[in-house]
C-alpha positions in Angstrom: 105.3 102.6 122.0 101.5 103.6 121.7 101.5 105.2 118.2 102.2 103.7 114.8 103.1 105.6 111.5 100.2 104.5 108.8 99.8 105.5 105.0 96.5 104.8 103.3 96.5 103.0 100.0 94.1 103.8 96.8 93.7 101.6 93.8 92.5 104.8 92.3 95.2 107.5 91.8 98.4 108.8 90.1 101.7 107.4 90.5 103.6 109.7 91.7 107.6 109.3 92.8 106.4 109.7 96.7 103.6 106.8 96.4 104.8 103.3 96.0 102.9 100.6 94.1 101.9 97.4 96.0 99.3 94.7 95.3 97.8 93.7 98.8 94.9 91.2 99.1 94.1 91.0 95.0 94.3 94.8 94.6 96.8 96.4 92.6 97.4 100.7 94.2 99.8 102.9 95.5 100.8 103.4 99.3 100.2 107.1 100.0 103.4 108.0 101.5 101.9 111.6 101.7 99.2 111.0 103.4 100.9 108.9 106.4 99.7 109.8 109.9 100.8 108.7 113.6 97.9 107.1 115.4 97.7 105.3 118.9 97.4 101.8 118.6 94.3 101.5 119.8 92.1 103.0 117.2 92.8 100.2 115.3 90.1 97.4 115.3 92.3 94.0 113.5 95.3 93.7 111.6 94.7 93.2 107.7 98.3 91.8 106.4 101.5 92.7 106.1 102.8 94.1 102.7 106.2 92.0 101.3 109.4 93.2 102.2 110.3 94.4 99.0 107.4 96.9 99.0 108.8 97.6 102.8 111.8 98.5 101.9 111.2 100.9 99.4 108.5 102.8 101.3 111.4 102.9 103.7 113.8 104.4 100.8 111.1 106.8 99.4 110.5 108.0 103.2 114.2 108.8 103.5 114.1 110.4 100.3 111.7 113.0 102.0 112.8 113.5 105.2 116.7 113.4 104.4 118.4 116.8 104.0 
């Protein structure tokens, strides 16, 4: 597959119950579930990390919270 789903993440912004918290590299924000976007593969330059799987799994449960009927 070419495209991956992405989410930007703030350190500056309102919790909100579609954004989940996460504290990746030393900063404490929120994963912007709202703001996600499909892009190919290749306009991204390097890989920064991984979040855990906890924080995984519950963008994974809040995106099925969205989406579900």
């Amino acid at each position: 597959m070419r495209t991956v789903i992405v989410a930007p993440m703030t350190s500056g912004s309102r919790q909100a119950g579609f954004r989940v918290p996460v504290k990746f590299r030393g900063v404490t924000g929120l994963i912007l579930l709202e703001q996600s976007r499909a892009l190919d593969k290749q306009r991204l330059l390097k890989k920064l990390g991984a979040v855990p799987d906890a924080v995984l799994r519950r963008v994974l449960k809040t995106l099925r919270e969205l989406y579900e009927e």
